[in-house]
VOBA-1610 file (N, C-alpha, C; in pm, whole numbers, padded with zeros to 5 digits, always signed):
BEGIN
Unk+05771+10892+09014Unk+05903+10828+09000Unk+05883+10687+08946Unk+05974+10624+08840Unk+05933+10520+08786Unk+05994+10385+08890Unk+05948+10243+08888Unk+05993+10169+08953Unk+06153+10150+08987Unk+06206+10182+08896Unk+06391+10140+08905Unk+06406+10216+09000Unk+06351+10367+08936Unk+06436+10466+09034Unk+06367+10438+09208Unk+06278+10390+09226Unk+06213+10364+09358Unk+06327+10301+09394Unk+06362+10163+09350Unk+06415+10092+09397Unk+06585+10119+09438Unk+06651+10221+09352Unk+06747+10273+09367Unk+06772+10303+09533Unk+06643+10422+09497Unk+06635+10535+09616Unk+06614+10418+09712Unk+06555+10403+09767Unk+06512+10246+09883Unk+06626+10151+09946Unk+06665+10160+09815Unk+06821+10065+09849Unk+06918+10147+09940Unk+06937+10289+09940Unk+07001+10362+10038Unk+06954+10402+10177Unk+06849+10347+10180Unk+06783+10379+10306Unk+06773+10284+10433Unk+06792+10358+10561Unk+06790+10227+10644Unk+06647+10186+10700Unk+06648+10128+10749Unk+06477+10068+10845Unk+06429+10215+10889Unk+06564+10322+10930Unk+06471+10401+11011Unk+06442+10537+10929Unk+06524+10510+10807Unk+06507+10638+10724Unk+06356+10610+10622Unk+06264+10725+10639Unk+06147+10733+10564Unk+06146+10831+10456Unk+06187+10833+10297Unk+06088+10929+10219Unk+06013+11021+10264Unk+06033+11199+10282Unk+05945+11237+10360Unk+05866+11347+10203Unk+05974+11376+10103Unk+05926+11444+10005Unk+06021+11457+09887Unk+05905+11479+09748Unk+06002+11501+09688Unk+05983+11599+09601Unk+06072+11662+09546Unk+06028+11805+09446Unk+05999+11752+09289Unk+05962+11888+09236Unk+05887+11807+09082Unk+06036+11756+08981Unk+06127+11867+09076Unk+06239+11795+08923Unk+06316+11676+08947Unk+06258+11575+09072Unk+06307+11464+09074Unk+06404+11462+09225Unk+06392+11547+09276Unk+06556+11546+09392Unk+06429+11504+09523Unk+06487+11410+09621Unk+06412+11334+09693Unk+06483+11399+09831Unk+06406+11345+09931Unk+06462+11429+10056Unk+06440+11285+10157Unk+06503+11255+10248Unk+06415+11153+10386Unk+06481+11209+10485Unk+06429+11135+10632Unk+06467+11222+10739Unk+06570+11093+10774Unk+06672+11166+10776Unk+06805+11103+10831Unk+06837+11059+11000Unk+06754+11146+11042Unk+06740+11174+11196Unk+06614+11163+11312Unk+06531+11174+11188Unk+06396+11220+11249Unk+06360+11367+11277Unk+06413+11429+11206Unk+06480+11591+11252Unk+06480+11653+11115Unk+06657+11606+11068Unk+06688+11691+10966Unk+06674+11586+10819Unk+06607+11680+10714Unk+06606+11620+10570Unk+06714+11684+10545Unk+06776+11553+10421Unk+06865+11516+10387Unk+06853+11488+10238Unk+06896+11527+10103Unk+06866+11525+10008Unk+06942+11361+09981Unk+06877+11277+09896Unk+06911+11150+09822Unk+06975+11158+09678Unk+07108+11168+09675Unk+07167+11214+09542Unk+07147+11130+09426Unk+07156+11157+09355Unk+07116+11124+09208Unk+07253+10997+09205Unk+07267+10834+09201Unk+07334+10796+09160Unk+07486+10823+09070Unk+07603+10776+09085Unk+07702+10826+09019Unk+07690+10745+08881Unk+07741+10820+08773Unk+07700+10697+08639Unk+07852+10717+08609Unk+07871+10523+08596Unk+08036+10480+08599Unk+08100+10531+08488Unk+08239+10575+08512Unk+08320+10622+08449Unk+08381+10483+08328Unk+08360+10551+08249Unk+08435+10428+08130Unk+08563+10492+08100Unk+08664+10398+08113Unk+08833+10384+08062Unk+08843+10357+07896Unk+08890+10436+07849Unk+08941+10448+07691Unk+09100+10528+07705Unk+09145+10433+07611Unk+09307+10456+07536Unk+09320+10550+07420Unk+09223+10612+07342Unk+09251+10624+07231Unk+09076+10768+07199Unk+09158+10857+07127Unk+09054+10954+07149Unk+08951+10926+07023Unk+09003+10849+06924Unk+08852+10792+06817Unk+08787+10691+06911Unk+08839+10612+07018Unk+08738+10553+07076Unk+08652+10638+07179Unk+08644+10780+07198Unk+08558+10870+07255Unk+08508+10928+07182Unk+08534+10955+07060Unk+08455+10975+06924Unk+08342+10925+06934Unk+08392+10779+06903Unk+08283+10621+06888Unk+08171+10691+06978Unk+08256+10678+07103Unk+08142+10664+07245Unk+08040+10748+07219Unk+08055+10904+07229Unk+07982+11032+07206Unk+07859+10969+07079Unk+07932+10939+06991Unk+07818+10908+06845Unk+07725+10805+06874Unk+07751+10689+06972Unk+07670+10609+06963Unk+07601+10625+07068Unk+07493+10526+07065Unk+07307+10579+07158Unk+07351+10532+07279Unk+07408+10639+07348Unk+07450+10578+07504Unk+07318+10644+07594Unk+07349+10620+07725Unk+07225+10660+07822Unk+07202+10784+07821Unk+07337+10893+07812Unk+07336+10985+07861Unk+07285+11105+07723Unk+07143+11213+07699Unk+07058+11257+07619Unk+07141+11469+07663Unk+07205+11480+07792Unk+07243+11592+07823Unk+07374+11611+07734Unk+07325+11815+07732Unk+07499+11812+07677Unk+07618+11789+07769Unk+07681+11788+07694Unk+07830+11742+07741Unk+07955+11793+07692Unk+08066+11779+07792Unk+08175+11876+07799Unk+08329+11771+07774Unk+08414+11812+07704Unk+08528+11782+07670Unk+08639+11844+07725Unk+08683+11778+07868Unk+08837+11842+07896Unk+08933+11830+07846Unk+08996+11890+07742Unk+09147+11815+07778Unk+09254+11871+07874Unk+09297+11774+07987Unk+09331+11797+08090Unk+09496+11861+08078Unk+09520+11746+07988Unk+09631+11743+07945Unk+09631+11698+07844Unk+09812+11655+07768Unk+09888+11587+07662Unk+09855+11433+07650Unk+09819+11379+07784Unk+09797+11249+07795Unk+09676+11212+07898Unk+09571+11322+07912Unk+09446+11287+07981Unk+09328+11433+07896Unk+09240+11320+07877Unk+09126+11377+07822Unk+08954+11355+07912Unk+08880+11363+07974Unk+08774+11341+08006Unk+08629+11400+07907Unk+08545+11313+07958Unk+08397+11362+07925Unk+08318+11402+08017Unk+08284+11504+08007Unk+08212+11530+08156Unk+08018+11533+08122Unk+07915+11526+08198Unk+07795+11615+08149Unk+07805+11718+08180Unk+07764+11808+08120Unk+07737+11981+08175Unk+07693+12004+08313Unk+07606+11941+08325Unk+07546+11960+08435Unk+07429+11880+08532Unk+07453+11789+08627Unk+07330+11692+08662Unk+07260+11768+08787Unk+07124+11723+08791Unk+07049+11754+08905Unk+07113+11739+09062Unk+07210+11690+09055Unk+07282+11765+09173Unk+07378+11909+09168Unk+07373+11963+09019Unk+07483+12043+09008Unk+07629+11995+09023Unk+07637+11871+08986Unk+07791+11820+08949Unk+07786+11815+08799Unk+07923+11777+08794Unk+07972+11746+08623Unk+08020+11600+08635Unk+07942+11534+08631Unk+08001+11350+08639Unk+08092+11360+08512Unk+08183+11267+08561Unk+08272+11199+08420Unk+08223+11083+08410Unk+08156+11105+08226Unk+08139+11015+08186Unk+08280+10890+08125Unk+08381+10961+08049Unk+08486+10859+08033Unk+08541+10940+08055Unk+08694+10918+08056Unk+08816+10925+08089Unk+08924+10882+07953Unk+08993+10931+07890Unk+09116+10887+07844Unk+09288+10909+07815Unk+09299+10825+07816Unk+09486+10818+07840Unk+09529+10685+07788Unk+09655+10754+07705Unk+09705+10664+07624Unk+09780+10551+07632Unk+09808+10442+07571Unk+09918+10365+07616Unk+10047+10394+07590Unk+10149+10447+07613Unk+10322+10514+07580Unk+10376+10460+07708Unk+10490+10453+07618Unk+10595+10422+07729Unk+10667+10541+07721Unk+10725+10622+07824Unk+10863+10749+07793Unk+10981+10678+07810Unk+11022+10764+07691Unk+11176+10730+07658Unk+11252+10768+07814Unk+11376+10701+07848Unk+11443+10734+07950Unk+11576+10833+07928Unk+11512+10969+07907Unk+11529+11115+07887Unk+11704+11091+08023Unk+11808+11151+07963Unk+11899+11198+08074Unk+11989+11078+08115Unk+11934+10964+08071Unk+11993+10802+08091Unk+12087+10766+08006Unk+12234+10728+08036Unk+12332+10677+07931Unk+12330+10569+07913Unk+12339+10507+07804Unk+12324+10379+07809Unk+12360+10327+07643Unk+12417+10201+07633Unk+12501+10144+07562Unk+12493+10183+07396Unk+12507+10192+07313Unk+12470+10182+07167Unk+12352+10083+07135Unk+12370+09991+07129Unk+12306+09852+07095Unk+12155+09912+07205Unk+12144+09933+07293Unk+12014+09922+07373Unk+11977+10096+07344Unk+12052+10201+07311Unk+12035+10326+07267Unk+11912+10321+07107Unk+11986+10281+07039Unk+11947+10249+06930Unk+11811+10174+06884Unk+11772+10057+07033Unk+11633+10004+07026Unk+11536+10084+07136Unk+11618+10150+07176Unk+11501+10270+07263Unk+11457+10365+07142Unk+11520+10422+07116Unk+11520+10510+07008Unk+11405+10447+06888Unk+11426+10360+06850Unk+11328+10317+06730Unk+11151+10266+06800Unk+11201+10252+06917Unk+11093+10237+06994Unk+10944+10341+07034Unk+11089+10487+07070Unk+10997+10596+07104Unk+11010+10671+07055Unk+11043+10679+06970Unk+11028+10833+06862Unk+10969+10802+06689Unk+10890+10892+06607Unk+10897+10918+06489Unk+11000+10852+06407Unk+10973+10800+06285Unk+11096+10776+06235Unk+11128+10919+06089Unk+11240+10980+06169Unk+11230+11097+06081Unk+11368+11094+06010Unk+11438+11192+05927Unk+11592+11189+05916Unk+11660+11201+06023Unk+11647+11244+06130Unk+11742+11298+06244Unk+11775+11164+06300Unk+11627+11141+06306Unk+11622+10948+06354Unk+11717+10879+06330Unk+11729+10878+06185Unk+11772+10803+06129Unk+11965+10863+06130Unk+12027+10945+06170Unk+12113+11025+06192Unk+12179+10946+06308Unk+12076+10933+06397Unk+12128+10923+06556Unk+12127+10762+06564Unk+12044+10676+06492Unk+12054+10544+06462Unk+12198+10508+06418Unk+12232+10556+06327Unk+12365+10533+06261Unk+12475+10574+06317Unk+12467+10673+06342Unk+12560+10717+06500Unk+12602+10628+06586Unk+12502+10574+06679Unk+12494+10440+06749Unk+12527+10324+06715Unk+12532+10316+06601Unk+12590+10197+06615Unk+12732+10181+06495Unk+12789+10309+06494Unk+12895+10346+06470Unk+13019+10392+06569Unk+12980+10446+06634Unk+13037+10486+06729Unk+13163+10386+06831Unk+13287+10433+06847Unk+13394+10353+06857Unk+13341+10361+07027Unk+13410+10267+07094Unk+13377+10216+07241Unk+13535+10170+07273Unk+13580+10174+07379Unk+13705+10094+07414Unk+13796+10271+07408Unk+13905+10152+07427Unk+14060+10262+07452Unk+14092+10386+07342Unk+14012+10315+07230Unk+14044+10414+07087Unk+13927+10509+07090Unk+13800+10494+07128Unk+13701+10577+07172Unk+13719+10757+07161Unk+13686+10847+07133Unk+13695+10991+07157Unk+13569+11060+07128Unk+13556+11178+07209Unk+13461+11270+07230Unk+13483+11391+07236Unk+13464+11479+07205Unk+13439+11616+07229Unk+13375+11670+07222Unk+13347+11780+07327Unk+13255+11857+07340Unk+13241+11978+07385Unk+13205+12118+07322Unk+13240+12231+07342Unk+13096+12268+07400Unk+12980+12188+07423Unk+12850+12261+07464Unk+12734+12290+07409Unk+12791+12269+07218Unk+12713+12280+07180Unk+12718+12214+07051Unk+12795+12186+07030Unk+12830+12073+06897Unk+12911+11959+06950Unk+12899+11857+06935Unk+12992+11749+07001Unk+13100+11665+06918Unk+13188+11609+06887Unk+13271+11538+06826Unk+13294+11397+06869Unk+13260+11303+06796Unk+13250+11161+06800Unk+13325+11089+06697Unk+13395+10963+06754Unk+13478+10922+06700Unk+13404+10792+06612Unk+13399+10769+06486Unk+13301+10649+06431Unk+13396+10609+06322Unk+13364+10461+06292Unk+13421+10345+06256Unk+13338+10395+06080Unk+13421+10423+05999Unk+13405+10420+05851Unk+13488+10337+05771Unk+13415+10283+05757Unk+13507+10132+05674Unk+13622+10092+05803Unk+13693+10062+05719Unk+13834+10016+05777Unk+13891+10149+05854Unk+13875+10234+05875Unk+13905+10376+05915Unk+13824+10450+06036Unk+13870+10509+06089Unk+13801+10595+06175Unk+13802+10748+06165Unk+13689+10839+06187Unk+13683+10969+06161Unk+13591+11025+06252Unk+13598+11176+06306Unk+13541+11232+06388Unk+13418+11309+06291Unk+13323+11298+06372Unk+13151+11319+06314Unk+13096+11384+06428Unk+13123+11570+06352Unk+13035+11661+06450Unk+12919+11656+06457Unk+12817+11658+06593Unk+12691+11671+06570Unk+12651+11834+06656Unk+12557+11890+06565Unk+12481+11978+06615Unk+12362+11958+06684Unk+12375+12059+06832Unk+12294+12056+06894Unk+12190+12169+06942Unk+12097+12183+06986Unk+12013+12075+07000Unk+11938+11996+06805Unk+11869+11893+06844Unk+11848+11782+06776Unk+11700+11800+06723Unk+11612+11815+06661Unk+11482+11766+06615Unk+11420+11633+06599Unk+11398+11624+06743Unk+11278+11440+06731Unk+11094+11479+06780Unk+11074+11360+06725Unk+10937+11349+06755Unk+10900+11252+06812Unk+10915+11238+06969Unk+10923+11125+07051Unk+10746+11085+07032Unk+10699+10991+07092Unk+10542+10950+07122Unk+10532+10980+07286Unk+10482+11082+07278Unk+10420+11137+07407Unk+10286+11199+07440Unk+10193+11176+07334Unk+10022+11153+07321Unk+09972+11083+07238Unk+09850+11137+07238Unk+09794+11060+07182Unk+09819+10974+07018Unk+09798+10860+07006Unk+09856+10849+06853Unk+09756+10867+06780Unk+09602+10927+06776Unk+09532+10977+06724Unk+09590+11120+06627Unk+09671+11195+06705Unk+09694+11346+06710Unk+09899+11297+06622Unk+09903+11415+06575Unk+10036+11422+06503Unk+10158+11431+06633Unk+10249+11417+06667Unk+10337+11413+06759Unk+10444+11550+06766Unk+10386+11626+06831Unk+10473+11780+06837Unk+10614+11723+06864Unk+10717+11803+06777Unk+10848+11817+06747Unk+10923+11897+06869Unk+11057+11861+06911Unk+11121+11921+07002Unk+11213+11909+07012Unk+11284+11981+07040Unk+11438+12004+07053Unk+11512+11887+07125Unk+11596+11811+07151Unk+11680+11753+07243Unk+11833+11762+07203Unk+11921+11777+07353Unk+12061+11782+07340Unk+12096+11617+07342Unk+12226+11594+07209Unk+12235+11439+07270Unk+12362+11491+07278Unk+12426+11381+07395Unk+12579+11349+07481Unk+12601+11231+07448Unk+12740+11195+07463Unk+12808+11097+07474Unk+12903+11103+07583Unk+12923+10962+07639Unk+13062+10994+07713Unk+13177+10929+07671Unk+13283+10891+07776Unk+13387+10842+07709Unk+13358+10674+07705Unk+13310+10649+07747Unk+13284+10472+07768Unk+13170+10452+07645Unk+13151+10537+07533Unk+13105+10531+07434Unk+12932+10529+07458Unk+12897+10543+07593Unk+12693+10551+07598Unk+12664+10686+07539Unk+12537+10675+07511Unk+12510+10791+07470Unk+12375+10818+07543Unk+12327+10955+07527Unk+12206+11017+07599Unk+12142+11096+07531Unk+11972+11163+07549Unk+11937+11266+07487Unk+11905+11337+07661Unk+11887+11454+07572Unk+11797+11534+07687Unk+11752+11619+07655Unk+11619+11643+07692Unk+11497+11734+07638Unk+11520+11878+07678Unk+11527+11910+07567Unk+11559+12062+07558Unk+11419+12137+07538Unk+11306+12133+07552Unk+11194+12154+07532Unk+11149+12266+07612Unk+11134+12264+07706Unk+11101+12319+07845Unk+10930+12306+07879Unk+10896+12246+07830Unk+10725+12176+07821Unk+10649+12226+07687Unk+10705+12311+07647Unk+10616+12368+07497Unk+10572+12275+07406Unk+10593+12126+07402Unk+10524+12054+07359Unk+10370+12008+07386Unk+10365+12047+07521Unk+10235+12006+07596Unk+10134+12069+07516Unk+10129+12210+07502Unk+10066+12284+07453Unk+10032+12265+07336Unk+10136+12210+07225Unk+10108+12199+07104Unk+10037+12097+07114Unk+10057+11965+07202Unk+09982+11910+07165Unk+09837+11906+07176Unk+09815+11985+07306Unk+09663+11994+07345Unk+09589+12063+07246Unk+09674+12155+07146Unk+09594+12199+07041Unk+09563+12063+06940Unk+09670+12005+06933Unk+09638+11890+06810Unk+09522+11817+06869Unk+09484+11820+06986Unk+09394+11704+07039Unk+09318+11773+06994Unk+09271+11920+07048Unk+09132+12041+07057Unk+09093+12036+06891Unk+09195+12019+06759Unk+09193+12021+06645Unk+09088+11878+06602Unk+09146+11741+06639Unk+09090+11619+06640Unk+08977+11642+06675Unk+08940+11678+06793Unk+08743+11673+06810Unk+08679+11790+06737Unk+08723+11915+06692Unk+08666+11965+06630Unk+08653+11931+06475Unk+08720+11867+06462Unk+08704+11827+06299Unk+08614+11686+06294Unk+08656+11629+06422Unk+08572+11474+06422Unk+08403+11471+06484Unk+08417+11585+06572Unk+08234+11605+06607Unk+08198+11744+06573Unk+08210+11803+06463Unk+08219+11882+06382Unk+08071+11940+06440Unk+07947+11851+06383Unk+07821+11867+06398Unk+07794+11871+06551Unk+07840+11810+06630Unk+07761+11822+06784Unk+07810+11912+06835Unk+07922+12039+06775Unk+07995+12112+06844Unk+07896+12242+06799Unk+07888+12218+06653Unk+07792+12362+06632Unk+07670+12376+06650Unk+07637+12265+06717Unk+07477+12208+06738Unk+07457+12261+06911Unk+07586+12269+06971Unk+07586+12317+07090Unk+07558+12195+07216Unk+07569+12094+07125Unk+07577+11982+07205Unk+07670+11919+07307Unk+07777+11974+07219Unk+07953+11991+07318Unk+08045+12088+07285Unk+08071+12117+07400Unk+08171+12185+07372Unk+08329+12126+07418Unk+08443+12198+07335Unk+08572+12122+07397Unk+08672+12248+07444Unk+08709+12207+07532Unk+08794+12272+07622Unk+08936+12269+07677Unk+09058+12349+07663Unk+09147+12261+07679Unk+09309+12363+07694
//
């Protein structure tokens, strides 16, 4: 055993615990009791925090400590880990961890034009629909002259055209592409119903039923296979997800 690791192992031990043996592939034993051996586990190696899945790219490519293969969860839409395959204790340490920085839109919440409109440009794609529901907002009449309708599935809104006012059906559900992973990965598309009420707020609500998750975990599983192309067919990692 080389000096560090002496000193490791040593450091866990008390006055009364002695080293009694150790096997050739490194796993150490002392008597805990005077009785029963007790195996000395292999140190935990710290988990590193990353935002962003090219910065686990980075990590993997460059000359870090760790020479074992290694495993790619994706856990989820917004958690990814690195694990090793396998350490001399038979665990899978995580080496990093990542998850993104997003804020979620406040899905089901009514709320004014003016603050609708900077949520909106905030958390979603900027697509045509976007740009649909932008203009909407801040068209849209408020006060006593105000009107809405709504049959459930198309809605009727009352908006300020020029000097004039006119009712502007919208069909529902809606096509956005909110930011809800990674911004490495393309942002899966999804349905949402938007409402209005009579006090002129407006709302979306996710009509999805989670089928985005999925798409996206493929867009992630797509990203590392195209980005560690070579360590995947090399059998160096595999990704999982």
């Amino acid at each position: 055993m080389e000096n560090n690791q002496d000193l490791q192992f040593v450091s866990e031990l008390t006055k009364k615990q002695t080293v009694l043996y150790e096997l050739e592939n490194g796993r150490t034993f002392y008597d805990r009791e005077r009785a029963t051996l007790t195996e000395i586990k292999e140190l935990p190696f710290e988990t590193i925090k990353l935002h962003t899945l090219q910065g686990l790219v980075d990590y993997i490519k460059s000359d870090f400590e760790k020479e074992t293969d290694m495993m790619i969860h994706i856990e989820s839409a917004t958690r990814v880990s690195l694990l090793e395959a396998v350490n001399s204790n038979n665990d899978h340490p995580v080496l990093a961890s990542v998850t993104p920085m997003i804020r979620e839109f406040n899905y089901g919440m009514f709320m004014d034009s003016e603050r609708f409109n900077i949520s909106v440009m905030e958390h979603f794609e900027r697509t045509e629909n976007v740009d649909i529901l932008l203009t909407l907002a801040s068209k849209i009449v408020v006060g006593e002259q105000s009107e809405i309708n709504d049959n459930g599935i198309t809605q009727e809104v009352k908006m300020k055209s020029g000097a004039r006012f006119e009712m502007v059906e919208i069909d529902n559900p809606i096509e956005l592409q909110p930011y809800r992973t990674f911004l490495d990965v393309a942002q899966p598309p999804s349905p949402f119903v938007f409402r209005g009420n009579k006090n002129g707020e407006l709302a979306l609500f996710n009509a999805d039923g989670g089928k985005w998750q999925y798409l996206a975990i493929e867009n992630i599983k797509e990203f590392f296979n195209t980005a560690l192309k070579e360590k995947i067919e090399s059998g160096k990692i595999i990704v999982v997800g």
